[in-house]
C-alpha positions as CSV (number, residue, x, y, z in Angstrom):
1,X,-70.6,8.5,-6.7
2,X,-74.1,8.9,-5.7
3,X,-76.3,12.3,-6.6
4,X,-77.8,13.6,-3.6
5,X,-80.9,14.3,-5.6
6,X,-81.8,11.3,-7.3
7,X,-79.4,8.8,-4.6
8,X,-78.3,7.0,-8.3
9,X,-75.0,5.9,-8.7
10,X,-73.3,5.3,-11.8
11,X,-71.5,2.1,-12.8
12,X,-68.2,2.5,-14.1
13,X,-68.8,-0.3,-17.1
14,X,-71.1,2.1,-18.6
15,X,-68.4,5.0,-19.3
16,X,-65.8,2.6,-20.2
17,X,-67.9,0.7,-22.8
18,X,-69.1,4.1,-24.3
19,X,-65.7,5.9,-24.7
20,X,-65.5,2.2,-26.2
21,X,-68.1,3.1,-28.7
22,X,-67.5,6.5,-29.3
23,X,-63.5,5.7,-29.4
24,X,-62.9,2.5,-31.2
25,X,-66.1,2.0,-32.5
26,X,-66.5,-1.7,-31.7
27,X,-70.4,-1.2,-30.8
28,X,-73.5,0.3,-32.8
29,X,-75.5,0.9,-29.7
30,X,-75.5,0.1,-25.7
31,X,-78.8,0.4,-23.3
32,X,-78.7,1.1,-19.9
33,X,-81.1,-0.1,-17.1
34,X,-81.8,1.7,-13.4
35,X,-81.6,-1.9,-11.3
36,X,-80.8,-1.2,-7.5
37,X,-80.5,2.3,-7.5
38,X,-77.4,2.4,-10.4
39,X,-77.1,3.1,-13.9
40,X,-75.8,-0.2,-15.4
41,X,-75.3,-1.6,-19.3
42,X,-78.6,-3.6,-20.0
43,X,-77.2,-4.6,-23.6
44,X,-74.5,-3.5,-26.6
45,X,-75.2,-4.0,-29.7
46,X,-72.2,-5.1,-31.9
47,X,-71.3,-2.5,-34.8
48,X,-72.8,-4.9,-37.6
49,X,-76.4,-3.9,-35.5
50,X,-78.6,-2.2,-37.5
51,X,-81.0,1.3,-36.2
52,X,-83.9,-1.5,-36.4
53,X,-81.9,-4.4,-34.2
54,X,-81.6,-1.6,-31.7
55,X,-85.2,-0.6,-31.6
56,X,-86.3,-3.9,-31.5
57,X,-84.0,-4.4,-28.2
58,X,-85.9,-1.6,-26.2
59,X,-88.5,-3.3,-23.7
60,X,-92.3,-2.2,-24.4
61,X,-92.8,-1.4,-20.9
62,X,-89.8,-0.3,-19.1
63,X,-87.7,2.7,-19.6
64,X,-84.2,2.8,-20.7
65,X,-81.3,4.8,-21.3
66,X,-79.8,4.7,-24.9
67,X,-76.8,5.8,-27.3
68,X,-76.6,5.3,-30.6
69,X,-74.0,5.9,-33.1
70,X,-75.0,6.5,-36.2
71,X,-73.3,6.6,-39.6
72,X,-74.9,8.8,-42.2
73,X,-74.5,10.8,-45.3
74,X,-74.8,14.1,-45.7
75,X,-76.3,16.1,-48.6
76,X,-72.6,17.1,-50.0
77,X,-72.2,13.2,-50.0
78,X,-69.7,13.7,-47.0
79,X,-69.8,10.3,-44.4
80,X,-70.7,11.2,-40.9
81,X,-71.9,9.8,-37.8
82,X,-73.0,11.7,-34.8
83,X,-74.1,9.4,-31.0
84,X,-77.4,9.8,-30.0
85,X,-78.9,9.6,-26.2
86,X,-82.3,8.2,-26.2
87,X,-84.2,8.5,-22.9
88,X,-87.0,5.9,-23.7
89,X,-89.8,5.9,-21.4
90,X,-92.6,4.1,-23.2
91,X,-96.4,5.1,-21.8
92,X,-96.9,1.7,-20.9
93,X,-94.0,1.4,-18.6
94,X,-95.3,2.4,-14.6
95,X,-95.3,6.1,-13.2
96,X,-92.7,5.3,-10.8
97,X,-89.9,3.9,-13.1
98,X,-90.4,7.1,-15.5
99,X,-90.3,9.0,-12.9
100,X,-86.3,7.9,-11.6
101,X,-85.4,7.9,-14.9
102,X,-86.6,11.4,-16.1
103,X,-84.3,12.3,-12.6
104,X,-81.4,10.7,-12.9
105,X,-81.2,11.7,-16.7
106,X,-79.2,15.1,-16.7
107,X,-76.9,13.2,-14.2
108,X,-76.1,10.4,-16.3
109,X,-75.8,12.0,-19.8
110,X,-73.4,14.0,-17.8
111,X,-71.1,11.0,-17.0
112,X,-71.0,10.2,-20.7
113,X,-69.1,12.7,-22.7
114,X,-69.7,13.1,-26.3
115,X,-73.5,13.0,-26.6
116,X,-74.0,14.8,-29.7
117,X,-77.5,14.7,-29.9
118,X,-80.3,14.2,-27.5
119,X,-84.3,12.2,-28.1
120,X,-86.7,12.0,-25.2
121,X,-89.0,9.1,-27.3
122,X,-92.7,7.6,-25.8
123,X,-92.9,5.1,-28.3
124,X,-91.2,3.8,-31.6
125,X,-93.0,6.9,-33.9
126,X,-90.9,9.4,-32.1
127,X,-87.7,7.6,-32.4
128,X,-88.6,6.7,-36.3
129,X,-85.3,6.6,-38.4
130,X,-86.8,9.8,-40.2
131,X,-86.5,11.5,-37.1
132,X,-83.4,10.4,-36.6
133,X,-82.0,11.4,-40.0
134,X,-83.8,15.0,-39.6
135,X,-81.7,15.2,-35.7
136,X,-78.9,14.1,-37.4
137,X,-78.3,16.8,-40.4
């Protein structure tokens, strides 16, 4: 299971509880944490979660891993919703950790299929809900 290049395995929880999400919808969101060289679910947000519950749930100074489904409207008043990956990987957060996550990334998006869009975000501004809404359409 593990990539020769990056040595980071993958735990199985974290595709089941995202064809979870993207499937059955039971979940708004669900962030993933690098802990003892494996991708593993940090948290999952239940599907009454708002796009502001999940932001708040991001740690200041540590990167994560991130999908998102969110429901929207489009111009022709038509109900959608596309799942976001985040890659968050705040400034604060040390050189090292952004370092094995920025690796393992390509590898991990990967194992989750259905990714509709991708965000690479520093801090909140460049994960704003504008942005997301602009990504979105």
């Amino acid at each position: 299971m593990a990539n020769a290049a990056s040595g980071m395995a993958v735990h199985d929880e974290c595709k089941l509880k995202f064809l979870e999400l993207k499937a059955k919808r039971t979940f708004r969101y669900i962030t993933y944490k690098i802990e003892e060289q494996q991708v593993m679910i940090d948290k999952i947000g239940g599907s009454d979660e708002s796009y502001e519950d999940f932001t708040n749930s991001l740690p200041a100074d540590e990167c994560r891993y991130a999908v998102f489904d969110f429901d929207f409207t489009t111009d022709e008043n038509c109900q959608k919703s596309k799942i976001f990956f985040i890659a968050w990987s705040p400034d604060t957060s040390k050189v090292r950790m952004k370092m094995v996550y920025a690796s393992s990334k390509d590898r991990f998006k990967r194992e989750l299929d259905g990714i509709q869009v991708e965000l690479q975000a520093t801090d909140p501004s460049e994960m704003s809900m504008d942005i997301i809404k602009s990504r979105a359409l």
